[in-house]
ROTORRO-686570 format. One record per atom (N, C-alpha, C, O, CB): residue in three letters; x, y, z. Coordinates in steps of 0.05 Angstrom, whole numbers, plus 5000, padded with zeros to 4 digits. Glycine has a CB too. Layout:
BEGIN
ALAXYZ
...
END
This chain:
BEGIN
UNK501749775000
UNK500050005000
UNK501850255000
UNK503650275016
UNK498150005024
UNK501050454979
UNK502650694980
UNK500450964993
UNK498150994987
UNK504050744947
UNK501651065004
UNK500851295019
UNK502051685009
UNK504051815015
UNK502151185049
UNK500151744996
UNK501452004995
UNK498352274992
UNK496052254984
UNK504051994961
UNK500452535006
UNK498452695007
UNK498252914989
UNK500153024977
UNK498352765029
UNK495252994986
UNK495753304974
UNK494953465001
UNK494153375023
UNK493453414943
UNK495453744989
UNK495153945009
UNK493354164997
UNK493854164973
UNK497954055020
UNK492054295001
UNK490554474981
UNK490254785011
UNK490854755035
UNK486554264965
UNK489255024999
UNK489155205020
UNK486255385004
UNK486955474982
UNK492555405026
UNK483855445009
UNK482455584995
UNK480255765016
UNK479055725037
UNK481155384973
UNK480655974998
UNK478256225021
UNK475856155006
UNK474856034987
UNK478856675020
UNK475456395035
UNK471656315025
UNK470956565031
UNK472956695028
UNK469356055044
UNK469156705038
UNK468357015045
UNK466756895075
UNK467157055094
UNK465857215016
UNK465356695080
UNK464056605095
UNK466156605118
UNK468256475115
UNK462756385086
UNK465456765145
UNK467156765170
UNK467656425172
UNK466556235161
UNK465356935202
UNK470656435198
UNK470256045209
UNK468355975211
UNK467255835194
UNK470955925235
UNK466856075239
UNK465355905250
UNK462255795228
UNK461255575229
UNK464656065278
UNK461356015209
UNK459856005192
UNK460855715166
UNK459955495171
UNK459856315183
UNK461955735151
UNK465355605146
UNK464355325157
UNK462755195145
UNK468655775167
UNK465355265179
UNK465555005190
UNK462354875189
UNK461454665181
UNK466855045222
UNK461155095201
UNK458254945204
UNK457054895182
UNK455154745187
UNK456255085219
UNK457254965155
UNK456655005135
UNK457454635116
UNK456054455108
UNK458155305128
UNK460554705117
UNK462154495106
UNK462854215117
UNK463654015104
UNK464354605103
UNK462154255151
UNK462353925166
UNK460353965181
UNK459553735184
UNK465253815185
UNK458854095193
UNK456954065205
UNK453853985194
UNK452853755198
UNK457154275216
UNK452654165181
UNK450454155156
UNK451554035135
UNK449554035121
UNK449554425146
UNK453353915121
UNK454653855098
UNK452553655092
UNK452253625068
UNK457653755099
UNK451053525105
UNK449353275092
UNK445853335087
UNK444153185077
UNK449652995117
UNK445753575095
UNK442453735083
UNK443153905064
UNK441053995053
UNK440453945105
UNK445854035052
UNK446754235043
UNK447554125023
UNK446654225003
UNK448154375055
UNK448953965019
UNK449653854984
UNK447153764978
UNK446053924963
UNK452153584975
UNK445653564984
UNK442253524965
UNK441553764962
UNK440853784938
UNK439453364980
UNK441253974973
UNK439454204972
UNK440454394949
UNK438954514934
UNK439154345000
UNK443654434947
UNK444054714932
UNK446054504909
UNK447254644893
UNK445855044955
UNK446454194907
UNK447254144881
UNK446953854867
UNK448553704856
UNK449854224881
UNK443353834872
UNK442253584865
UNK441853504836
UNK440253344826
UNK439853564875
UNK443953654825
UNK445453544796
UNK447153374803
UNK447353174788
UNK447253744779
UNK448753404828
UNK451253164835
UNK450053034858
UNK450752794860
UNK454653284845
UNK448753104872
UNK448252904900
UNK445352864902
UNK443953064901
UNK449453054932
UNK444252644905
UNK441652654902
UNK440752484932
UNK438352454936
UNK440752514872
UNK442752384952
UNK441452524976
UNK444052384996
UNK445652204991
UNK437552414984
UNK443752575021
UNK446352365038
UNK444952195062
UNK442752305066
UNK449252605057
UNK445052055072
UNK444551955093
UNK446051855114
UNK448251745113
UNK443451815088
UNK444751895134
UNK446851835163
UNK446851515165
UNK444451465164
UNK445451985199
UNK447951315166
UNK448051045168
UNK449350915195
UNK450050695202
UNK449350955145
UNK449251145204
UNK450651025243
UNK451651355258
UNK452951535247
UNK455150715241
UNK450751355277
UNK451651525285
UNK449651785293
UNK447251775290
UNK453551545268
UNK451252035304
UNK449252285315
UNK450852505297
UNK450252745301
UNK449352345354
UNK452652455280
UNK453152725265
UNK456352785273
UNK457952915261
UNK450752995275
UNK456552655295
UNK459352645313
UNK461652455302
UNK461052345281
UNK458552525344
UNK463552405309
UNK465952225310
UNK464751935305
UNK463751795323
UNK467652245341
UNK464751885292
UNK464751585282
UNK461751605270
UNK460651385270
UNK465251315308
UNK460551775261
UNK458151795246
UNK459251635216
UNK461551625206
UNK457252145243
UNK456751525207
UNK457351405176
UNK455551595164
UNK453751705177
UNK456651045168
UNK455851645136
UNK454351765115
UNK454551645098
UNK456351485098
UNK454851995107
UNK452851655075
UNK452851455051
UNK451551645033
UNK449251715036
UNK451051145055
UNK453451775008
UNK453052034989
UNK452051804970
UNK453151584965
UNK456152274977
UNK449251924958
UNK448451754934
UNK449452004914
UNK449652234923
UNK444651634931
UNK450051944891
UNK450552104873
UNK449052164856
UNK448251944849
UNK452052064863
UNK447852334842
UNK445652314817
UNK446052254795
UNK448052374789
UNK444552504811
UNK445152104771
UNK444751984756
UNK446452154738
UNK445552374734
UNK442251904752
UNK449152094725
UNK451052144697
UNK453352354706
UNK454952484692
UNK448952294668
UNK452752334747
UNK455152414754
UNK458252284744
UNK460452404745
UNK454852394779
UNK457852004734
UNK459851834734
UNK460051654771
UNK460251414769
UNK462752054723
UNK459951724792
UNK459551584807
UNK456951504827
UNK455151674832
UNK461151634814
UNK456951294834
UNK453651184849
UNK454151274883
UNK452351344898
UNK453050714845
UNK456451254889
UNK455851244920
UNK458351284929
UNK460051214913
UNK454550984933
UNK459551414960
UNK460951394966
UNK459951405002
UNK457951495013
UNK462451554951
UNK462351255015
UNK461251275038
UNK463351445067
UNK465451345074
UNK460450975042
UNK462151695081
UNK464651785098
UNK464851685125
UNK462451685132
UNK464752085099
UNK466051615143
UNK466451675170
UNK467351815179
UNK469751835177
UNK467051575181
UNK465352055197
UNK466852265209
UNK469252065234
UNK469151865248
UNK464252535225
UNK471252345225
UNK473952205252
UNK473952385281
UNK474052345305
UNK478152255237
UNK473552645260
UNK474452895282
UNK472053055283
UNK471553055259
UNK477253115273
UNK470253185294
UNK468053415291
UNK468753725321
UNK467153815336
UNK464153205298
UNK471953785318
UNK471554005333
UNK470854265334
UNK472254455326
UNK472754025340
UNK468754255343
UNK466854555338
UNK467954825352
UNK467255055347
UNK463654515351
UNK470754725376
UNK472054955387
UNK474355125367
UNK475055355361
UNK473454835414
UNK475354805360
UNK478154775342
UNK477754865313
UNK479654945300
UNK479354455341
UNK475254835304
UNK474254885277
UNK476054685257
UNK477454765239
UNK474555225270
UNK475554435266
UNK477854225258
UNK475153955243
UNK473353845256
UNK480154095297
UNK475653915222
UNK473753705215
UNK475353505197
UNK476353525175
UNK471053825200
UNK475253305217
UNK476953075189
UNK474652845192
UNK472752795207
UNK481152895199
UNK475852745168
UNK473152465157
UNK475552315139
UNK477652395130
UNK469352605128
UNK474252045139
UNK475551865120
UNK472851675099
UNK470951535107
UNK477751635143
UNK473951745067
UNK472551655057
UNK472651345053
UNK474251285035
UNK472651795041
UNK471651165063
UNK471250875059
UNK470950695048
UNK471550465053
UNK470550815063
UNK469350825026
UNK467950675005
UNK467950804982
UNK467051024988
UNK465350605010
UNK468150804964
UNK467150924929
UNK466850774909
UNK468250574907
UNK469051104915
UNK465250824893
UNK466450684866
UNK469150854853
UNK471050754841
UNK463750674840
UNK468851004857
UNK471651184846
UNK473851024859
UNK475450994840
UNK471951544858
UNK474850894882
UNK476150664884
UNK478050534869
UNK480450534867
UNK474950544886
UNK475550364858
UNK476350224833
UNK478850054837
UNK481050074826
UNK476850434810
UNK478049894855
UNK481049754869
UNK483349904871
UNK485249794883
UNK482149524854
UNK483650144862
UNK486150254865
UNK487750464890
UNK490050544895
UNK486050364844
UNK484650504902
UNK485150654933
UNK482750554948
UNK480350534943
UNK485251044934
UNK484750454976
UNK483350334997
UNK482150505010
UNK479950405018
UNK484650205013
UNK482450745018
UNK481351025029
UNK482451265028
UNK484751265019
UNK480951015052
UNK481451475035
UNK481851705035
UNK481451845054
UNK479151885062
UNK481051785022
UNK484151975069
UNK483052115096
UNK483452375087
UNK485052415069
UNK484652045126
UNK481652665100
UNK481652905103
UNK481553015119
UNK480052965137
UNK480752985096
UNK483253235121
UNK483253405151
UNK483153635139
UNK484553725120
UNK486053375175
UNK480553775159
UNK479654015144
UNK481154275172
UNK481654245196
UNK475154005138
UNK481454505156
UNK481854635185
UNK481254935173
UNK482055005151
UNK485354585201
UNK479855085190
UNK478355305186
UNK478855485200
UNK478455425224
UNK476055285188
UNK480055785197
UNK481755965205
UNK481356215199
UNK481856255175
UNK483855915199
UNK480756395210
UNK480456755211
UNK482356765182
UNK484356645175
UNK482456965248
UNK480656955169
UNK482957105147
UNK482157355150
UNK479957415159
UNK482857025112
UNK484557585142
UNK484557785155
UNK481757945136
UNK480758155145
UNK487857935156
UNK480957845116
UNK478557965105
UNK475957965120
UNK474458155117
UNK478157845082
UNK475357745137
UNK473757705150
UNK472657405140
UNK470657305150
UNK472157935148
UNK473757305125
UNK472357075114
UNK474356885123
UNK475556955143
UNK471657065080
UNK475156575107
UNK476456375123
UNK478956305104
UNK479356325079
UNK474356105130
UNK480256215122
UNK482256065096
UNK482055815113
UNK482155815137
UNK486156195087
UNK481755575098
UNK480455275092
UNK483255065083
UNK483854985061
UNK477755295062
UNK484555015111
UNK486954875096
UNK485454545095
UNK483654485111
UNK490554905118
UNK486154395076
UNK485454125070
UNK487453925065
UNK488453955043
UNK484054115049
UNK488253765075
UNK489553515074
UNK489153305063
UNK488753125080
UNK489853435090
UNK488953215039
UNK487852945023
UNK489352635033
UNK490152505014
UNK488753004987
UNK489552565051
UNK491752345039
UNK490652065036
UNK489051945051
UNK494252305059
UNK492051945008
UNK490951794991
UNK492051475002
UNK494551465007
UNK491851904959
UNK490851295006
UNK492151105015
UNK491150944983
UNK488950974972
UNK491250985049
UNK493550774974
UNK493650594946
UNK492450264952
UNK493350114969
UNK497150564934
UNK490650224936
UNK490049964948
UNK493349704938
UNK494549724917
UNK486249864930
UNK493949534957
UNK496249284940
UNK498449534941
UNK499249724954
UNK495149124896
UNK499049374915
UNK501249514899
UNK501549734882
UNK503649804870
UNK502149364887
UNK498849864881
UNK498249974863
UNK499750264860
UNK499550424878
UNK495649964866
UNK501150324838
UNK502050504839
UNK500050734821
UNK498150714804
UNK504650424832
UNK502151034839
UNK500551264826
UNK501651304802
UNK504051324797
UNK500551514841
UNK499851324787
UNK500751404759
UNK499751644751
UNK498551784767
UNK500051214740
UNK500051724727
UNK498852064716
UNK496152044708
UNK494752254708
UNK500552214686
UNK494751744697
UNK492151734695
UNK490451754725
UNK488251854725
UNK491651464680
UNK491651674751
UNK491051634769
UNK489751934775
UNK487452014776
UNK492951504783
UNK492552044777
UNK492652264787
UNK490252444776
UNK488752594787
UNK495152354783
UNK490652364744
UNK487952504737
UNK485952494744
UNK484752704749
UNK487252494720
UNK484952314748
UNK482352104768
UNK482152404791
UNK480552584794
UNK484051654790
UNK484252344802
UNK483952474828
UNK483252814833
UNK482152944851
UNK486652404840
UNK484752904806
UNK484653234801
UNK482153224788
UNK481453464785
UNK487253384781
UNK480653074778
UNK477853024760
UNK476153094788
UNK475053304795
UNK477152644743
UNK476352794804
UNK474252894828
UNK474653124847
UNK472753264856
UNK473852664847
UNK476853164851
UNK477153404869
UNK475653594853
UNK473453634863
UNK480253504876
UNK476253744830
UNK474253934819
UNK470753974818
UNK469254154816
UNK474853914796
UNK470653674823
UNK467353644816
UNK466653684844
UNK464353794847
UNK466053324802
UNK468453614870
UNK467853624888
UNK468253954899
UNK466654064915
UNK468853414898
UNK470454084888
UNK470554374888
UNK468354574890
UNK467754774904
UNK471754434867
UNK466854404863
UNK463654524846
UNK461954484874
UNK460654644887
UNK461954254810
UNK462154354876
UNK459354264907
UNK460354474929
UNK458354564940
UNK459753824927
UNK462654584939
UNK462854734960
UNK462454924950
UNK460755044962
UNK464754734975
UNK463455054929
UNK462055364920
UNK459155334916
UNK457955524927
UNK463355494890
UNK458055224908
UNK454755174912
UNK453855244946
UNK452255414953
UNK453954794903
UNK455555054965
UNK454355124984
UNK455455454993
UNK453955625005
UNK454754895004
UNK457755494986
UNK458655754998
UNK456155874986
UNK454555935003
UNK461755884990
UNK455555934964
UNK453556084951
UNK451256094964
UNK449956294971
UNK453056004927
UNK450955934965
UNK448155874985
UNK447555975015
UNK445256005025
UNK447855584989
UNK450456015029
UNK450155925054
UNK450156375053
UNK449256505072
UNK453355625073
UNK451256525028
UNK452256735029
UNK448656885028
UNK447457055041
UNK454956795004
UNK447956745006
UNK445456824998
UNK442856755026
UNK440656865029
UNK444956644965
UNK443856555040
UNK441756545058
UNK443456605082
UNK445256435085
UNK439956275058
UNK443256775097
UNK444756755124
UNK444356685150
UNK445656705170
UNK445356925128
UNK441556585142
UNK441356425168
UNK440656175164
UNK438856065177
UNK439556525186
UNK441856095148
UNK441755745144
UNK444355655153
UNK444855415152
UNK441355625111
END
C-alpha cells in the first residue's frame, strides 16, 4: 500500500465558524439541497453527526459515480477542525483503499476563512500512482470543488441557514 498526500489552501468570504458549520456540520442537508445535479441525497447510516458517524453520498444519475461512503473521525466545533475518512467509492476502483481529510478553518484577515485541506490517499496492493490516476483524482477534486462553492453560495445568499 502506498500512501501520499495533497495539500490544498482555499478562502471563502464566509467567517470560520459559519465556514465550519456549513462544510462539516450541515454538509449532509446542504449538498442535496443547493447541488442535486451531483448529490441526490446523503444519509446518516450510524451515528449522531459526531465522530464515528457514517454517511452514505448517493450521487445523481450521469455524475459518473453511484455512491460513496464517509466516517466522520474528528467534529471540533471549538478547534474548527473536521476530518473524515472516505471508505467506500466506486471511484476506488480497486486502486485506493481510502481517503482521509483533515479540514481546518481559520480567521482570514478579510473577514472570511482560509480552509486548509489535507487529502491523503492510501493505494489499494501495489498499486502504483500513475498520471492517469492522478487524473482521476484532480477530476474528482474539481467536481467536488463545484459542490462547496454551491454551498458557499448558498450559505452567502441565505444567512441564516
Amino acid at each position: 500500500m502506498g500512501v501520499f498526500t495533497k495539500e490544498a489552501e482555499v478562502s471563502t468570504p464566509l467567517p470560520p465558524a459559519k465556514a465550519f458549520k456549513a462544510f462539516a456540520v450541515d454538509i449532509e442537508n446542504l449538498m442535496p439541497k443547493v447541488a442535486p445535479q451531483t448529490v441526490k441525497r446523503v444519509e446518516v447510516l450510524e451515528g449522531n453527526g459526531g465522530p464515528g458517524t457514517i454517511r452514505k453520498i448517493t450521487f445523481a444519475e450521469g455524475h459518473g459515480l453511484s455512491h460513496a461512503k464517509h466516517k466522520v473521525d474528528v467534529l471540533d466545533k471549538d478547534n474548527l477542525v473536521y476530518a473524515y475518512t472516505v471508505m467506500e467509492s466506486d471511484f476506488f476502483n480497486k486502486k485506493i483503499e481510502k481517503i482521509s481529510y483533515d479540514i481546518k478553518f481559520a480567521a482570514a484577515a478579510d473577514g472570511g476563512s482560509t480552509v486548509k485541506v489535507a487529502a491523503t490517499f492510501y493505494t489499494a496492493g501495489d498499486t502504483e500512482v500513475t498520471p492517469d490516476l492522478m487524473a482521476q483524482i484532480k477530476e474528482a477534486s474539481e467536481k467536488r470543488a463545484l459542490v462547496m462553492k454551491a454551498i458557499e453560495s448558498y450559505v452567502l445568499a441565505n444567512p441564516d441557514a
